[in-house]
C-alpha positions in Angstrom: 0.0 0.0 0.0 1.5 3.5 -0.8 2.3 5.5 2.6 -0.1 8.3 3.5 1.5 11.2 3.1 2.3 13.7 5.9 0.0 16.9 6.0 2.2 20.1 6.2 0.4 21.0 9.6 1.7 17.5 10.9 5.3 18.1 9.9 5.2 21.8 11.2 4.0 20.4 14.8 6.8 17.9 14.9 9.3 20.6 14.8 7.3 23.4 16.0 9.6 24.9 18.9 8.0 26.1 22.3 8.9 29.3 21.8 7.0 29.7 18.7 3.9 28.3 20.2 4.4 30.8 22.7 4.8 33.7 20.9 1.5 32.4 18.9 -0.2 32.3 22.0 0.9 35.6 23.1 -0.2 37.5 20.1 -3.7 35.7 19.6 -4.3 38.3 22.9 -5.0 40.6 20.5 -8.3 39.6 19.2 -11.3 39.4 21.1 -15.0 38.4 21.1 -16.2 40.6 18.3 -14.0 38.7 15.9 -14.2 35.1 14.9 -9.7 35.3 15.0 -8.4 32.7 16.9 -4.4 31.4 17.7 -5.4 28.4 14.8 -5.9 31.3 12.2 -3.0 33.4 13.5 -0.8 29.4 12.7 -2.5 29.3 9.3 -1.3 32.2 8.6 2.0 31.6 9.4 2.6 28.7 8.3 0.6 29.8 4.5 3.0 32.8 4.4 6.7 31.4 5.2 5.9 27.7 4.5 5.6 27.1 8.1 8.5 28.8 8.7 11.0 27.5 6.0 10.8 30.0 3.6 11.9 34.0 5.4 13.6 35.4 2.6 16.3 38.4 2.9 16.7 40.6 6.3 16.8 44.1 5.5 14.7 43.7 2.1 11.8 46.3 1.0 9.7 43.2 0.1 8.0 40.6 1.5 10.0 38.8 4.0 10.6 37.2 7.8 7.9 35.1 9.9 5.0 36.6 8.1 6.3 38.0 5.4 5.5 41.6 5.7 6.6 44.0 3.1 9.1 46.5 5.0 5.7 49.5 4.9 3.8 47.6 6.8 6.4 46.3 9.3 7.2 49.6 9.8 3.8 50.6 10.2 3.8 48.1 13.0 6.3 48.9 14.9 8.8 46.6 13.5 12.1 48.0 12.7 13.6 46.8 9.5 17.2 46.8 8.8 20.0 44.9 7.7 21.5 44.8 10.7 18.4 44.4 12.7 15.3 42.9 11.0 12.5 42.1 13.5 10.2 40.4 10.7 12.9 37.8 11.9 11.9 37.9 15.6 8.7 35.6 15.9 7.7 37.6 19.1 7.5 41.1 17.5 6.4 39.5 14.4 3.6 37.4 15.5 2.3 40.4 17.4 2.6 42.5 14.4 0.4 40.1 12.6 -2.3 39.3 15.4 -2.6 43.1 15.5 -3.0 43.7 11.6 -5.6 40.6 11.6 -7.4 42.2 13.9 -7.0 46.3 12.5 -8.8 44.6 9.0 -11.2 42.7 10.7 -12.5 46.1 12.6 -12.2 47.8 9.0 -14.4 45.1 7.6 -17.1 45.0 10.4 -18.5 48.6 10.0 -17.7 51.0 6.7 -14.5 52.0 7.0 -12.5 54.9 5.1 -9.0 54.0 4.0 -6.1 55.9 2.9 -6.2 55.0 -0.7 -9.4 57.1 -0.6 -11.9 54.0 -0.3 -14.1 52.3 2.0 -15.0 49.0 3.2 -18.3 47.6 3.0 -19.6 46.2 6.5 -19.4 42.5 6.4 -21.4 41.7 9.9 -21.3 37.7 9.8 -17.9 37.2 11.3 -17.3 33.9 9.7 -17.7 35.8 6.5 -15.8 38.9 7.3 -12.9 36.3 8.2 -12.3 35.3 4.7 -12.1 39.3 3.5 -9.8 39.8 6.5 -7.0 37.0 5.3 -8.4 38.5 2.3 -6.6 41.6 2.9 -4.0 40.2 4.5 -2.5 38.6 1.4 -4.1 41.4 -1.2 -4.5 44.5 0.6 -7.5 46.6 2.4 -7.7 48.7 -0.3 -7.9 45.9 -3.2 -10.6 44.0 -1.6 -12.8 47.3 -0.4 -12.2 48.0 -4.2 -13.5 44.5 -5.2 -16.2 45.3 -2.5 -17.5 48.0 -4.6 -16.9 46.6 -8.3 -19.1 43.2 -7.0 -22.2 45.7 -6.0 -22.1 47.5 -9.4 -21.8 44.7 -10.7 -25.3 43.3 -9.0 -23.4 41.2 -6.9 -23.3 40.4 -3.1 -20.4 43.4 -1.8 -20.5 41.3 1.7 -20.3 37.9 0.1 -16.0 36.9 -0.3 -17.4 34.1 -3.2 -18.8 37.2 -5.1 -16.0 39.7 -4.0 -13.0 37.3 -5.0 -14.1 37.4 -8.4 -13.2 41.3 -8.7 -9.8 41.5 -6.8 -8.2 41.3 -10.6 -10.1 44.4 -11.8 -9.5 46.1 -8.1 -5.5 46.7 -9.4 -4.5 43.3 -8.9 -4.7 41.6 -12.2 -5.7 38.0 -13.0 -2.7 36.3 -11.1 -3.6 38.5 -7.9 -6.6 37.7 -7.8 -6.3 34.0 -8.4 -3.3 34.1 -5.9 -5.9 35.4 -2.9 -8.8 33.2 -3.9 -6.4 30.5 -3.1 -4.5 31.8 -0.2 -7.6 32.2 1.3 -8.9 28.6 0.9 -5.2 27.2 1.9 -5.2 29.6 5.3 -9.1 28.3 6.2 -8.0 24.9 5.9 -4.7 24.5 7.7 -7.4 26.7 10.6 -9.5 24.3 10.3 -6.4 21.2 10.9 -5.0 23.0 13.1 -8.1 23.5 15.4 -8.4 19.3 15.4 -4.4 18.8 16.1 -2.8 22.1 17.4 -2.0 21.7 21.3 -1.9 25.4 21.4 -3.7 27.4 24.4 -6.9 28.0 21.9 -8.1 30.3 25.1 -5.4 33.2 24.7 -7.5 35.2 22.9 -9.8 35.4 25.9 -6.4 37.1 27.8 -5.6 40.6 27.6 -2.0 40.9 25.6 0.7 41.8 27.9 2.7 45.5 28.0 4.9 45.7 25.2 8.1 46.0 25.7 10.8 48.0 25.0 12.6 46.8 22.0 16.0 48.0 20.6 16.8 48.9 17.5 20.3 48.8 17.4 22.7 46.1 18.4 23.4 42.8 15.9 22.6 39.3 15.1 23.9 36.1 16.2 22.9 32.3 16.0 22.3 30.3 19.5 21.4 27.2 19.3 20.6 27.4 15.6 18.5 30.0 15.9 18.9 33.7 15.0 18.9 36.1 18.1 19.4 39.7 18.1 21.4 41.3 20.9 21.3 44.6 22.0 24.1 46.9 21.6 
């Protein structure tokens, strides 16, 4: 008989390290009852953006790159410094928090109309199992390409809170075809690994119910080193 083969959320828990569970945890604080986030989506996530964690890319680069692969505007807008020399998309502490709180920023920008800097506005998607798939949505695309979508789906006669009508316009929204088939399926990979990872995760799936802990005070300047095969930035 050929040998089942191993599911990437399988192989990701065998070598998932404490501290990354942790710092998963930790950062799910920063949704709450009003969304339908949870630590499983904030691992899907993760492990859809830097193939659970093998793929991180260049430190210091302006594109898309570290834990969960932020591009270095919206690390910055963050909090995350990014740098050759220090690059916290590489820190899964700062990074994971970075990306619990951006989850959650979209998910409020998709629950009531919302104006954005680009000039548009969200249309209020009030189901929060719905409004889920336009925030990872977003995540992968961008607000403003999906509240754009929003708005070509409704003149279009279609349903402007529905992501099944929505996806369909993220090409026109700026995007183009490959955009737009890129999110429809980043979307479907993300809900599924959630959905594994709810069944086989031993993660604290009550964290979110916690209120996140004071930030602290992080440095910017200092340099990298590995410990125990694993990058760590020390403080100058």
């Amino acid at each position: 008989m050929p040998r089942e083969q191993t599911s990437n959320v399988d192989a990701w828990l065998k070598r998932e390290t404490p501290r990354t569970r942790r710092a998963l945890e930790s950062a799910s604080r920063h949704f709450d009852t009003d969304d339908s986030l949870t630590v499983n989506t904030l691992e899907a996530v993760y492990g859809q953006e830097s193939s659970f964690g093998t793929q991180l890319r260049e430190r210091g680069s302006a594109g898309a790159a570290g834990h969960f692969h932020f591009e270095k505007r919206t690390a910055e807008r963050y909090g995350l410094t990014v740098s050759k020399k220090n690059d916290q998309r590489f820190d899964i502490e700062r990074a994971s928090s970075a990306a619990a709180r951006y989850l959650k920023d979209l998910d409020s920008m998709f629950s009531k109309k919302t104006g954005l800097s680009s000039g548009k506005s969200t249309i209020a998607v009030k189901n929060v199992s719905e409004r889920k798939k336009f925030v990872l949505g977003a995540f992968n695309a961008g607000e403003g390409r999906v509240a754009g979508a929003q708005r070509l789906a409704e003149k279009a006669g279609k349903n402007p809170r529905l992501w099944s009508d929505v996806q369909k316009f993220i090409g026109l929204a700026r995007a183009g075809k490959d955009k737009e088939k890129e999110t429809r399926e980043y979307v479907e990979k993300v809900l599924s690994y959630e959905a594994e990872f709810a069944i086989k995760s031993p993660a604290d799936k009550s964290s979110k119910q916690k209120k996140p802990g004071k930030r602290q005070a992080w440095c910017t300047e200092g340099r990298w080193r590995t410990i125990d095969d694993r990058p760590v930035f020390i403080c100058a």
